[in-house]
N, C-alpha and C positions, 0 to 999 in steps of 0.2 A: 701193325702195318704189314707186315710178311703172311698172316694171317689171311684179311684185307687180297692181297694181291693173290694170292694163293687160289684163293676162293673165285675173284673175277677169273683170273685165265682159264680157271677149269670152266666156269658157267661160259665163255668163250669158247672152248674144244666142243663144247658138248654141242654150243650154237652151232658152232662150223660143221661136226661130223654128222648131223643130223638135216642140215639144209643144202650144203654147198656141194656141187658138182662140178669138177675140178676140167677144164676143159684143155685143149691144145695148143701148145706155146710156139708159136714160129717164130724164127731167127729173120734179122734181116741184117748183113751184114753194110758197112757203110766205110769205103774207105778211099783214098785219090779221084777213083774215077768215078766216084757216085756211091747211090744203091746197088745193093744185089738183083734186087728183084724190082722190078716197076708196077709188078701185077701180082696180085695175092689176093685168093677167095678162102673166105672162112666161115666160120661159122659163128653165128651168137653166142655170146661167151668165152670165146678163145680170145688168146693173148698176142701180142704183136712185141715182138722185142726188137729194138735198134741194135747191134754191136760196134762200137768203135775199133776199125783193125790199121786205121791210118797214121801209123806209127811215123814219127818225123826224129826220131831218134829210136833208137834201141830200146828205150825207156819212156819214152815221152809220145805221146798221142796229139795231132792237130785236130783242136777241138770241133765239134760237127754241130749246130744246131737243131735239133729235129723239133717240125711245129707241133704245137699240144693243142689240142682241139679241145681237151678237159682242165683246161686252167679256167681258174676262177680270177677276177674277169679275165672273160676272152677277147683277143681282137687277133686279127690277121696277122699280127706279129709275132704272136706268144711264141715261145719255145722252150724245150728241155735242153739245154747243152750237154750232151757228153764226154768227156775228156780223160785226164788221167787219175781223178779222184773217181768219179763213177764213169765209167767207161761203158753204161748198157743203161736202157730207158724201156720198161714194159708197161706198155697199155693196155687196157682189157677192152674189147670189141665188141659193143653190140649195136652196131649200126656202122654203114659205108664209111669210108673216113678216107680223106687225101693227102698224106704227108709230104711235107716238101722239110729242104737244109737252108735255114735261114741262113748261114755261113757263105754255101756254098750256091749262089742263087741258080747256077745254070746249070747246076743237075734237076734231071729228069727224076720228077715226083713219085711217090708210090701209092697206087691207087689200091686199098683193101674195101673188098665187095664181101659183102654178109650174103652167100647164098642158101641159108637157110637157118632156121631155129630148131636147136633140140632140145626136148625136155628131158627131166631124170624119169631113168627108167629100171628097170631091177636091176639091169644088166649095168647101167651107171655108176647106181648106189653100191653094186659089187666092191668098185675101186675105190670106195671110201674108206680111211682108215679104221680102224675100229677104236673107240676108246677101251682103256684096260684100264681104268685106274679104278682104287676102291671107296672112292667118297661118291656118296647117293645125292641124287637132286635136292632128298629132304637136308639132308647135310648142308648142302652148301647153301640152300635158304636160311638153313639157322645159323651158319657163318653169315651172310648178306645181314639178316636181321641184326649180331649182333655187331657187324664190322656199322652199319647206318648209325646203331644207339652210339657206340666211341663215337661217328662222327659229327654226328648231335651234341654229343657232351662237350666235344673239344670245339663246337661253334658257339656254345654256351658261356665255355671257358673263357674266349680268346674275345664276349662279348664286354664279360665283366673286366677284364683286362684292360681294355681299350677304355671301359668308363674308367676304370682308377688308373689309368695315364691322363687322361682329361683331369681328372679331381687333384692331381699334381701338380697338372699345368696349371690350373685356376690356383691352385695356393701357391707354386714357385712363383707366378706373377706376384698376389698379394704380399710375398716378404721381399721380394727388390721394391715392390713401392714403400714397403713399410720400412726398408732400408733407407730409400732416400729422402724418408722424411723424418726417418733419426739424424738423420748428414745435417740436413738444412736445420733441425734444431740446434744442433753444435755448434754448425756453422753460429749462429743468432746468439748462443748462448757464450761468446769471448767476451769477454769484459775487458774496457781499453783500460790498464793500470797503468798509463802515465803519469793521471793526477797524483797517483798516491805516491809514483817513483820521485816525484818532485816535492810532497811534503815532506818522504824518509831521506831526499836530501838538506831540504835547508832545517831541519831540524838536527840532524848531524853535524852543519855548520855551527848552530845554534850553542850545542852540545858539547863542541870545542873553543866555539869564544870562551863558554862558562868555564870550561875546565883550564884553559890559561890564566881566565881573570883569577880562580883560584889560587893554581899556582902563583901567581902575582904576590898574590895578599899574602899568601904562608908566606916566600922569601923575606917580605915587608918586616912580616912576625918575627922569623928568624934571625935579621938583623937588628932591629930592636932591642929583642933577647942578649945578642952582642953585646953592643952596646953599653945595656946596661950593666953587665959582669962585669965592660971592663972599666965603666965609670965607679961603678957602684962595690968594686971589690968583691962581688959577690961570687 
C-alpha cells in the first residue's frame, strides 16, 4: 500500500511540474461592509480567493456566503460559505465570473473580467519547481505495474471470499431447516404413556390384594398349628 501511494504521488509531481503553470492569486477581502473590491481584471488561469475578516467576536467570524459558479449542479443559489472552520474560498478563473454574498444580499457584487490569455513560455516554465527526486519514470511504471497485479490479486481474493460467504449462507440456511425438522420429529415422536401408567397401577393393586390374601392364609396356618399343640400335646 505505502508502495502503491508512494508511486501515484510521484507520477502526480512529475504530472504537475511538467504541465502546470502556476498563475496569480488575488485576495479579496470580505467583511461588515462588503467586498474589498467590486472590480477585478485577471487573467486566464489566475486565482480569486475570498477572505473572511468579519470577526463578530475576537474568535468567531460572521459567516459570508460567496456564490460558486463551479458547483456541480448549479443554480443561482449555490454558494461556498466561509466562516470560522474555513474562513477563505479560492477559485481558479478562466472566464468572467460575478460573485455576489448569498448572506449578505445588499452588498455590492464582484465582477472578475479575464482580460486576456497566457500561454507557458520559457520564461514561465522558469518558476516551476524542479523535481529532485531519484526514482525514474521506468521505475515508477514497474511500481504502477506491480501495485495494478496486488490489485488484481486482491479483487480476485475478495471475489472468491464473497462466493464462500454465499456457500455459508446457502448451508447455514440448510441446517436451521434441517434443525427444524429434527424438532417436529421429536415433537411426533412423545409417546402418550398413560395407558401403561394405569396398567402399572391396577396391577399393583392386584399385587397387594394377593399379597394380604396371603398373609391371610399363613395366619390361618399358624393358628391351626396352635391349636393343635395345644389340643394334641404336641
Amino acid at each position: 500500500m505505502l508502495k502503491m501511494m508512494t508511486a501515484l504521488a510521484l507520477l502526480l509531481v512529475v504530472s504537475v511540474g511538467t504541465t502546470q503553470v502556476f498563475g496569480e492569486d488575488y485576495q479579496i477581502e470580505v467583511s461588515e461592509t462588503g467586498f474589498e473590491h467590486t472590480y477585478l481584471a485577471v487573467n486566464s488561469g489566475d486565482t480569486v480567493t475570498f477572505v473572511n475578516v468579519h470577526y463578530v467576536t475576537d474568535i468567531n467570524l460572521e459567516p459570508h456566503c460567496i456564490s460558486d459558479p463551479y458547483a456541480q449542479p448549479y443554480t443561482e443559489l449555490s454558494y461556498w460559505q466561509i466562516t470560522d472552520q474555513q474562513p477563505t474560498r479560492t477559485y481558479a478563473i478562466t472566464s468572467g465570473q460575478t460573485f455576489y454574498d448569498r448572506c449578505f444580499t445588499d452588498f455590492s457584487p464582484v465582477v472578475v473580467e479575464v482580460t486576456g490569455t497566457e500561454t507557458a513560455s520559457d520564461t514561465d516554465m522558469d518558476t516551476v519547481p524542479d523535481y529532485t527526486g531519484d526514482t525514474s519514470v521506468t521505475a515508477l511504471q514497474a511500481d504502477l505495474v506491480e501495485v495494478t497485479l496486488d490489485l488484481t490479486n486482491a479483487l480476485e481474493t475478495i471475489s472468491i471470499l464473497q462466493t464462500q460467504v454465499t456457500n455459508l449462507q446457502n448451508e447455514s440456511v440448510l441446517l436451521i431447516q434441517s434443525n427444524t425438522d429434527l424438532q417436529n420429529q421429536l415433537v411426533n415422536a412423545i409417546v402418550d404413556v398413560t395407558p401403561y401408567t394405569d396398567q402399572i397401577e391396577a396391577l399393583a393393586e392386584e399385587r397387594d390384594l394377593w399379597q394380604q390374601i396371603a398373609e391371610n392364609w399363613y395366619a390361618v396356618a399358624l393358628e391351626q398349628v396352635r391349636v393343635m399343640v395345644e389340643v394334641l400335646g404336641l
